[in-house]
N, CA, C and O atoms as a GROMACS GRO file, in nm:
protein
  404
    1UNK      N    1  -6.940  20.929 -27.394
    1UNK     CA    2  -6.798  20.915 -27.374
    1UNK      C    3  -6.746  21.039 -27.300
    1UNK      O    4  -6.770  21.150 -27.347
    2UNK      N    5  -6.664  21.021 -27.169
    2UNK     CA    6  -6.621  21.101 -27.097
    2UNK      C    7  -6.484  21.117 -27.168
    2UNK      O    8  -6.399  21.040 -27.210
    3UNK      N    9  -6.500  21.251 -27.163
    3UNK     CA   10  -6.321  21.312 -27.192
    3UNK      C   11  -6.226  21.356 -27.093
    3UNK      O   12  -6.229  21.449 -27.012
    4UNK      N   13  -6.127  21.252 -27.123
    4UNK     CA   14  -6.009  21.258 -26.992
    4UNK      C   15  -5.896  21.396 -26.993
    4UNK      O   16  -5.925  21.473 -27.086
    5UNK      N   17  -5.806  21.431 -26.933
    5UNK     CA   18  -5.735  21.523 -26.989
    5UNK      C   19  -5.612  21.436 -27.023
    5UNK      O   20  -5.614  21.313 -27.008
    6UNK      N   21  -5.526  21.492 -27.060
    6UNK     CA   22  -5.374  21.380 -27.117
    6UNK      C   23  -5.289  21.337 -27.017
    6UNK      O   24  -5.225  21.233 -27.035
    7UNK      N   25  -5.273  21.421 -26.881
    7UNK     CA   26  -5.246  21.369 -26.726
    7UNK      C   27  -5.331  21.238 -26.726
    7UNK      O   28  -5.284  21.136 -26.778
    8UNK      N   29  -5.424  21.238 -26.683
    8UNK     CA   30  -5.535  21.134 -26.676
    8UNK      C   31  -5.518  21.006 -26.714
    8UNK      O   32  -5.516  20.896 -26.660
    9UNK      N   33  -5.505  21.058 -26.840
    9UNK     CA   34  -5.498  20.927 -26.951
    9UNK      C   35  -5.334  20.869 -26.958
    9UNK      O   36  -5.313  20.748 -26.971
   10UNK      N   37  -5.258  20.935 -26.950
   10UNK     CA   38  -5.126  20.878 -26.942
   10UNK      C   39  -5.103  20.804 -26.779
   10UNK      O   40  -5.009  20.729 -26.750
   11UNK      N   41  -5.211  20.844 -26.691
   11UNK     CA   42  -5.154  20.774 -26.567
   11UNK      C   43  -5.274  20.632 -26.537
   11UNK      O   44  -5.253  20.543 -26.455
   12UNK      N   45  -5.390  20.642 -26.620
   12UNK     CA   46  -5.448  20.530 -26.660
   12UNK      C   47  -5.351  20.415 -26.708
   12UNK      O   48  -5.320  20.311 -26.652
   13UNK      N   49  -5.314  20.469 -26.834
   13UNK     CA   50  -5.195  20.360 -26.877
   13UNK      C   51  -5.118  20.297 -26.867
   13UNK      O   52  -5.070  20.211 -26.941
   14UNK      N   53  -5.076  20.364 -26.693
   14UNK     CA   54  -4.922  20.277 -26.653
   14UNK      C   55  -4.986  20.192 -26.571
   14UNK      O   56  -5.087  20.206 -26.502
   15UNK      N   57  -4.893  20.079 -26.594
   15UNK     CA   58  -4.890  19.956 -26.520
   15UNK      C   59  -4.745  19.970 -26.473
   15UNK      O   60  -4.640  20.029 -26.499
   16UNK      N   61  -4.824  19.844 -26.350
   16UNK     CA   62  -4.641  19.844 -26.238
   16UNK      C   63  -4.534  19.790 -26.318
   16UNK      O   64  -4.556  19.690 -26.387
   17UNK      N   65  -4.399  19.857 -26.318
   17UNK     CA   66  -4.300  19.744 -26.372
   17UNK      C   67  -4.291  19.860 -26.480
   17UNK      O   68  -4.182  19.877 -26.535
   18UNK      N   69  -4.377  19.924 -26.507
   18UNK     CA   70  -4.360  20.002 -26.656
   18UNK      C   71  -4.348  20.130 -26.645
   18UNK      O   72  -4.407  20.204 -26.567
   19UNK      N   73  -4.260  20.158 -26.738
   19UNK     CA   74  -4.132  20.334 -26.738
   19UNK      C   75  -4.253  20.419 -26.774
   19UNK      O   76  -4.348  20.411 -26.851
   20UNK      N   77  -4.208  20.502 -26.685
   20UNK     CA   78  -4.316  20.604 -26.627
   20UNK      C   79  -4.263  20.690 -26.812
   20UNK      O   80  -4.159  20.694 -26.879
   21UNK      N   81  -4.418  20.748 -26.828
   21UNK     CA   82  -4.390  20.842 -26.968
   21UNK      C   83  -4.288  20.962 -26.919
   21UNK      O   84  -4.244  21.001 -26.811
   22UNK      N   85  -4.279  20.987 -27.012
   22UNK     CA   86  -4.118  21.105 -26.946
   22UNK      C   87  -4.215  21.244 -26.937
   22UNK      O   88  -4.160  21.326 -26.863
   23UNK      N   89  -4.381  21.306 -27.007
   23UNK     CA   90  -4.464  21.399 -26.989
   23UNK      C   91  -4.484  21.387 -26.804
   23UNK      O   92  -4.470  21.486 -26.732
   24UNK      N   93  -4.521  21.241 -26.748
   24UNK     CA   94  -4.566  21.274 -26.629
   24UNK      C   95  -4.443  21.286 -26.574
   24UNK      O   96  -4.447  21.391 -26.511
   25UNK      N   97  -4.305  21.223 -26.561
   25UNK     CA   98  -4.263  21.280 -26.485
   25UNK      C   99  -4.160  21.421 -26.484
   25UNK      O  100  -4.079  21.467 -26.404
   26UNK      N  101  -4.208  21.460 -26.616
   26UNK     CA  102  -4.157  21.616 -26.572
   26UNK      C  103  -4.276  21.706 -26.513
   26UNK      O  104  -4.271  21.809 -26.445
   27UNK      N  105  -4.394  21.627 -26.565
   27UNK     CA  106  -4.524  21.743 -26.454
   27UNK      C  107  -4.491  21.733 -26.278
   27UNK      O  108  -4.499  21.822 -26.193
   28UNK      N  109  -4.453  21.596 -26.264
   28UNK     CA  110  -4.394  21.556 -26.139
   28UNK      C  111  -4.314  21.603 -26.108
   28UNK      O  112  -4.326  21.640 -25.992
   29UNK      N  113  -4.160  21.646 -26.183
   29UNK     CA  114  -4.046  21.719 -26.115
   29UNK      C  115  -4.127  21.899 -26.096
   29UNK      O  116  -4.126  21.976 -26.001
   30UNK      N  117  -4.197  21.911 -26.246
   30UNK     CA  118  -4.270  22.097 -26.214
   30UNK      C  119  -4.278  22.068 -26.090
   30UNK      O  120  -4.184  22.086 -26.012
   31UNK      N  121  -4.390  22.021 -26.059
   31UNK     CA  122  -4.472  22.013 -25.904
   31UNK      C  123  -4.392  22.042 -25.809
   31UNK      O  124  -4.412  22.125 -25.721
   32UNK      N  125  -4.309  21.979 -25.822
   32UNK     CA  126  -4.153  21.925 -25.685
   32UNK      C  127  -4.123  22.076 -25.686
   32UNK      O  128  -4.139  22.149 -25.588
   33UNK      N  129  -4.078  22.114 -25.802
   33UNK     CA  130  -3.972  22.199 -25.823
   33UNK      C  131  -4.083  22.336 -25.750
   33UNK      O  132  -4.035  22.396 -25.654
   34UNK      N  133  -4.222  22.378 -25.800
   34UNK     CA  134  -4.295  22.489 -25.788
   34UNK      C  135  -4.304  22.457 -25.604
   34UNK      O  136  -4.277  22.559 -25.540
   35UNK      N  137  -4.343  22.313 -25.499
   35UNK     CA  138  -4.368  22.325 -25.416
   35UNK      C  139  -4.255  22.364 -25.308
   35UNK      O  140  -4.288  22.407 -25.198
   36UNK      N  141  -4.090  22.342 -25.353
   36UNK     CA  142  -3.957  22.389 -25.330
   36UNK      C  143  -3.935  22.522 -25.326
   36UNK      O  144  -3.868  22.572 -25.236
   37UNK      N  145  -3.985  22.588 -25.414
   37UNK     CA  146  -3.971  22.750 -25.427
   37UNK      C  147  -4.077  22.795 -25.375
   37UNK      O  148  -4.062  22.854 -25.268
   38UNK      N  149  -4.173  22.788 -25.413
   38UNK     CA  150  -4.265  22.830 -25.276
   38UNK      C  151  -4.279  22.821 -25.144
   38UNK      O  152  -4.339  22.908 -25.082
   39UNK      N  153  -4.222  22.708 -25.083
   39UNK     CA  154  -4.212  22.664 -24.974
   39UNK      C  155  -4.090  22.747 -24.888
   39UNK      O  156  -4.098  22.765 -24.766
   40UNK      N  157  -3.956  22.801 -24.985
   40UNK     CA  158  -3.876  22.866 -24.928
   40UNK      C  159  -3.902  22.956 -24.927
   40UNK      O  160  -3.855  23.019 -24.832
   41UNK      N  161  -3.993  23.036 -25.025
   41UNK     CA  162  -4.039  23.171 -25.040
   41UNK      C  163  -4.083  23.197 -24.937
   41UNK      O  164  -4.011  23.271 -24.870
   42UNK      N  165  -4.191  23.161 -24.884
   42UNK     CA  166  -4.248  23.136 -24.703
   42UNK      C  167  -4.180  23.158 -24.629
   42UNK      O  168  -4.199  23.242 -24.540
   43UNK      N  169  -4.067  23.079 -24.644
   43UNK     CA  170  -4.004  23.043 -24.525
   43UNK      C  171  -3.902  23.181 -24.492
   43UNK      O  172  -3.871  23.236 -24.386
   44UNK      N  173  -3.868  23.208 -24.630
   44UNK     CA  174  -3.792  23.340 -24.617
   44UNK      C  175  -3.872  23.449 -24.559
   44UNK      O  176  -3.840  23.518 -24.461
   45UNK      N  177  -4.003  23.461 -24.646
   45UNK     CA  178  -4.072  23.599 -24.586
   45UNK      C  179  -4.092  23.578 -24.388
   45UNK      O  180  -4.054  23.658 -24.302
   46UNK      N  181  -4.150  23.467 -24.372
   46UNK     CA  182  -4.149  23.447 -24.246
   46UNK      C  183  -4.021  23.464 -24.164
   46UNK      O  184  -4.052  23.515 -24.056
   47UNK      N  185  -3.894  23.443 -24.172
   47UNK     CA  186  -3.779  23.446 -24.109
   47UNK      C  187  -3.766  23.598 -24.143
   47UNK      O  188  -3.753  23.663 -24.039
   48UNK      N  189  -3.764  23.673 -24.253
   48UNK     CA  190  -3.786  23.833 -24.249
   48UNK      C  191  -3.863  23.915 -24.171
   48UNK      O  192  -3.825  24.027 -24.136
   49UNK      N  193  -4.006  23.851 -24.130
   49UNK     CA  194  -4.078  23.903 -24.045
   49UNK      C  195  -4.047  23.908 -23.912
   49UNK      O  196  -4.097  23.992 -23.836
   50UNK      N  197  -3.958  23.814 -23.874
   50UNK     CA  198  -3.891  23.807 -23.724
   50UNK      C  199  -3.864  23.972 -23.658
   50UNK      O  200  -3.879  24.020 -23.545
   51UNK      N  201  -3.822  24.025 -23.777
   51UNK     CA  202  -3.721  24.172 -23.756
   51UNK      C  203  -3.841  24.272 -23.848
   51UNK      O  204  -3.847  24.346 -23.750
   52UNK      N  205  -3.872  24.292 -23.879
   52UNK     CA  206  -3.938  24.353 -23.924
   52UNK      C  207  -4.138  24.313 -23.896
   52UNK      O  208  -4.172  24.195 -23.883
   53UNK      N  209  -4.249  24.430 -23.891
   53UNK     CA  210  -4.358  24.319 -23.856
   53UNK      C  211  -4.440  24.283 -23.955
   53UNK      O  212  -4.459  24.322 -24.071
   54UNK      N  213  -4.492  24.187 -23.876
   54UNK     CA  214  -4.563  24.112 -23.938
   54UNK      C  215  -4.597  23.941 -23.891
   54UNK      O  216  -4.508  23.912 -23.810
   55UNK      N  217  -4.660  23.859 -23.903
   55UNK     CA  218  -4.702  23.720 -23.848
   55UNK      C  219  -4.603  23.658 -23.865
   55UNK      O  220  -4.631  23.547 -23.911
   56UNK      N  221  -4.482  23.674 -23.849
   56UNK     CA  222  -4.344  23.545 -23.864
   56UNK      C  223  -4.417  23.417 -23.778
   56UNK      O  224  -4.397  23.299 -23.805
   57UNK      N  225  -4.491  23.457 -23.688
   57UNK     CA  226  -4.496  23.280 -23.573
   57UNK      C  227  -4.645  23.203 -23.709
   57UNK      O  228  -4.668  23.082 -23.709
   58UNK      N  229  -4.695  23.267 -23.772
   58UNK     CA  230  -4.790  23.160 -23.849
   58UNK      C  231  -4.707  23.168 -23.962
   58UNK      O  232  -4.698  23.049 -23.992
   59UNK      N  233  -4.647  23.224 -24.038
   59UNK     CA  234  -4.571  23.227 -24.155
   59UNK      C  235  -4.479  23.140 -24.168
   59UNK      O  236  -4.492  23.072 -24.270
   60UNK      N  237  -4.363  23.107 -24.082
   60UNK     CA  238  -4.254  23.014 -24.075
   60UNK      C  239  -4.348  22.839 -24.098
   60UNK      O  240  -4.337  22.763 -24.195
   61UNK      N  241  -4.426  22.822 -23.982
   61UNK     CA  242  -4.451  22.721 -23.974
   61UNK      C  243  -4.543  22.663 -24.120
   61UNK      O  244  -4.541  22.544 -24.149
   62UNK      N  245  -4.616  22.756 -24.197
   62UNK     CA  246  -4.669  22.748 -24.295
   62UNK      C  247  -4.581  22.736 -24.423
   62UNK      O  248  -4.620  22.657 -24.510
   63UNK      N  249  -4.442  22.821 -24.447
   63UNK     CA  250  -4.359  22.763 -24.552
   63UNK      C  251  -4.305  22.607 -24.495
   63UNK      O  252  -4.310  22.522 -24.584
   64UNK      N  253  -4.258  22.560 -24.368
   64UNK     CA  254  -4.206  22.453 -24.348
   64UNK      C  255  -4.334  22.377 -24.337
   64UNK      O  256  -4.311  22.267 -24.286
   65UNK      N  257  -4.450  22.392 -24.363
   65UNK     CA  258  -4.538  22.288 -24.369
   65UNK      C  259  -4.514  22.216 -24.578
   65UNK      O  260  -4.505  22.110 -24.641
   66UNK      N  261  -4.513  22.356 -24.597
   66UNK     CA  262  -4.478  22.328 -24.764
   66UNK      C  263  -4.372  22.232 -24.806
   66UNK      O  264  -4.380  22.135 -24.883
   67UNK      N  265  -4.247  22.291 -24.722
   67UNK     CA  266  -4.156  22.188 -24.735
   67UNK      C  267  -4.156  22.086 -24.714
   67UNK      O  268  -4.097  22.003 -24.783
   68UNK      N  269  -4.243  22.054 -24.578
   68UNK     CA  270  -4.237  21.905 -24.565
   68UNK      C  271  -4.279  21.764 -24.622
   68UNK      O  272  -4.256  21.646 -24.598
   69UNK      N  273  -4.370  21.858 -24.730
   69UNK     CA  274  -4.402  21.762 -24.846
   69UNK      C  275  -4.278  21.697 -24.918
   69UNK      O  276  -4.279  21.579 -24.953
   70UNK      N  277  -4.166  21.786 -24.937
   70UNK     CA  278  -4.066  21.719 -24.993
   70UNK      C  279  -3.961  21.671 -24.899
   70UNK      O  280  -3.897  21.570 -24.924
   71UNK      N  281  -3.931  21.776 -24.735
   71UNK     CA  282  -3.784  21.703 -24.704
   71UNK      C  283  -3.802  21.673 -24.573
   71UNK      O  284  -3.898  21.727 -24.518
   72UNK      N  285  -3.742  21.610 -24.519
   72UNK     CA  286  -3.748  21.531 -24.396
   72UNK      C  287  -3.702  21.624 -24.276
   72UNK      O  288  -3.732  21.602 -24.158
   73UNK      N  289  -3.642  21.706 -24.312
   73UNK     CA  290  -3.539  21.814 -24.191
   73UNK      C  291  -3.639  21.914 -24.156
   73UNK      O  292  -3.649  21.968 -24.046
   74UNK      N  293  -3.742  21.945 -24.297
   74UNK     CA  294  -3.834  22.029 -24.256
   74UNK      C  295  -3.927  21.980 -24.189
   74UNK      O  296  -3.976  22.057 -24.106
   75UNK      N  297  -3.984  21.837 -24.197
   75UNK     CA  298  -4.104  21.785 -24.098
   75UNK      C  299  -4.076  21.800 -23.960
   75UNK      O  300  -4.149  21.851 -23.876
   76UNK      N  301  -3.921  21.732 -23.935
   76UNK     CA  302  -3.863  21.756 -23.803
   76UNK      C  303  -3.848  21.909 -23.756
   76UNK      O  304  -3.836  21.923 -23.635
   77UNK      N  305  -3.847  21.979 -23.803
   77UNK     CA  306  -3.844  22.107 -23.754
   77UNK      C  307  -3.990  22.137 -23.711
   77UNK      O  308  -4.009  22.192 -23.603
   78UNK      N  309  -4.091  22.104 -23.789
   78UNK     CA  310  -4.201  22.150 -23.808
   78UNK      C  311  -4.238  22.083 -23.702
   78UNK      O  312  -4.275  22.160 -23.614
   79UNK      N  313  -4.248  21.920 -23.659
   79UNK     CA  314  -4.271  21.896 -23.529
   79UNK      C  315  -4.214  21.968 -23.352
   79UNK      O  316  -4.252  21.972 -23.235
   80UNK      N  317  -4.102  22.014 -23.440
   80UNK     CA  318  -4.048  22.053 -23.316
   80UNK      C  319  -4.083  22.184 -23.278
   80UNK      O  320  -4.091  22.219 -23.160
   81UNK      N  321  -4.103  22.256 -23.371
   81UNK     CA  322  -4.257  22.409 -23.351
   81UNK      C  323  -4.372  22.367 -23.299
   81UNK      O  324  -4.415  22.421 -23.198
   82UNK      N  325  -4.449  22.251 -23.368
   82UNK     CA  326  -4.552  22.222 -23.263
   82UNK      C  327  -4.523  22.199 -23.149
   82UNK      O  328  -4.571  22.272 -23.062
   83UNK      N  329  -4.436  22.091 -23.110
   83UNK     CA  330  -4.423  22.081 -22.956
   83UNK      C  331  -4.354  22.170 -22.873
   83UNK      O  332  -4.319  22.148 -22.758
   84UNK      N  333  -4.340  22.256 -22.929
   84UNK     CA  334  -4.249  22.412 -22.824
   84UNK      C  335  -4.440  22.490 -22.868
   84UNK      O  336  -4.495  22.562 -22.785
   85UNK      N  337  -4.494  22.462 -22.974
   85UNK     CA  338  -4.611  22.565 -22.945
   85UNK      C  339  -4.728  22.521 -22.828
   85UNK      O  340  -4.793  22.586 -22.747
   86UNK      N  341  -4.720  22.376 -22.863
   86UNK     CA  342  -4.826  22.320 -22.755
   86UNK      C  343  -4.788  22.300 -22.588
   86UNK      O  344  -4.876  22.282 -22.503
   87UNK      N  345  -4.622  22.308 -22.554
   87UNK     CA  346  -4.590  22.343 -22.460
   87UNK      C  347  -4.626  22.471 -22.415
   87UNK      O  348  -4.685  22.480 -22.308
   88UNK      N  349  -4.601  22.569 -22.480
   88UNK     CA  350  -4.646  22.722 -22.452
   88UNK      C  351  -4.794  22.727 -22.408
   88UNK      O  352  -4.834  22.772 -22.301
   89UNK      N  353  -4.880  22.664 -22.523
   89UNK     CA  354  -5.022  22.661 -22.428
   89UNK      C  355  -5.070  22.578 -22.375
   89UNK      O  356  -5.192  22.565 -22.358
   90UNK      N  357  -4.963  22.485 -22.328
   90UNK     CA  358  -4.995  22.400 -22.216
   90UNK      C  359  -5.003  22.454 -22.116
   90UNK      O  360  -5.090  22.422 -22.035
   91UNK      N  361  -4.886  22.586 -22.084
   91UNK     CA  362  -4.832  22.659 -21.942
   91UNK      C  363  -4.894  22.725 -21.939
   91UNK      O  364  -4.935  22.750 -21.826
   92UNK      N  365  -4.954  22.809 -22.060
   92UNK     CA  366  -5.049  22.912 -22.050
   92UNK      C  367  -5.174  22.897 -21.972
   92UNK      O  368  -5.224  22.963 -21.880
   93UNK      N  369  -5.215  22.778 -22.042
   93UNK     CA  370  -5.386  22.721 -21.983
   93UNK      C  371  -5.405  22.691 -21.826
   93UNK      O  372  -5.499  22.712 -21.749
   94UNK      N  373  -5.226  22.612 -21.804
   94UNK     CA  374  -5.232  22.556 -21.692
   94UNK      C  375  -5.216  22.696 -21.608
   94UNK      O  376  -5.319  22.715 -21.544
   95UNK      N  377  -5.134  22.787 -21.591
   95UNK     CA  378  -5.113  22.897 -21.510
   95UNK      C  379  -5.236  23.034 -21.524
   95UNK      O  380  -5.200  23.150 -21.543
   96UNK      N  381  -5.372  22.996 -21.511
   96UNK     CA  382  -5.459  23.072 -21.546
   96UNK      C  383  -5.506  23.139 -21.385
   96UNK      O  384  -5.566  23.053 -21.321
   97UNK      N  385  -5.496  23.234 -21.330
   97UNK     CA  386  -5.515  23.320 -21.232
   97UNK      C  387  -5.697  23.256 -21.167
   97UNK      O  388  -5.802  23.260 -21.230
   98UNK      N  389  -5.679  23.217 -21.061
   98UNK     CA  390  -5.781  23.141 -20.978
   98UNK      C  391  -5.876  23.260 -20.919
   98UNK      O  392  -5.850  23.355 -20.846
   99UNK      N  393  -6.004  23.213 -20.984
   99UNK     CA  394  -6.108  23.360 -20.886
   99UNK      C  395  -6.113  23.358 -20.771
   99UNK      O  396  -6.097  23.248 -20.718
  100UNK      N  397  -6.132  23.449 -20.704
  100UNK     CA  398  -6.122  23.438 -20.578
  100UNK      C  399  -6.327  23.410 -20.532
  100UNK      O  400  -6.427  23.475 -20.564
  101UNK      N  401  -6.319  23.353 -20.495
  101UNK     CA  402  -6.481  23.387 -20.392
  101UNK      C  403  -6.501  23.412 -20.288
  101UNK      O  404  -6.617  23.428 -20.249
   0.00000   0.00000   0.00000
């Protein structure tokens, strides 16, 4: 006999249609709540690093990756860093100095 932990076993138990135990969903709001504060925590240290040094260009995009688990404004932002980053080394790659022979 395998031993489950009490997460486990309480999410074995639910069937569709049926009220979620009130244990999982406060482990569910923790989660929410720990990936929210962390995610701004990031986001802050990274927007601090702008002015002060340090990696703000991998930092920002790494708290708003956090966020985007929970909010929609952050995914859109977060896409819109990739495509201003992959523009940048689009121009980069493309404007590469031709050898001469």
């Amino acid at each position: 006999m395998t031993s489950k932990c009490l997460y486990h076993e309480l999410i074995s138990e639910m069937k569709p249609g049926k009220k979620v135990h009130p244990l999982i969903a406060t482990l569910q709001q923790t989660k929410r709540l720990i990936r929210i504060v962390v995610g701004f925590t990031v986001l802050a240290i990274g927007i601090i690093m702008i002015a002060l040094p340090g990696p703000a260009i991998v930092v920002i995009p790494v708290g708003l990756g956090i966020l985007a688990t929970e909010f929609v404004w952050a995914r859109h932002l977060l896409k819109r860093f990739k495509d201003g980053a992959n523009s940048i080394k689009d121009a980069v790659l493309n404007n590469k100095p031709k050898a001469d022979n």
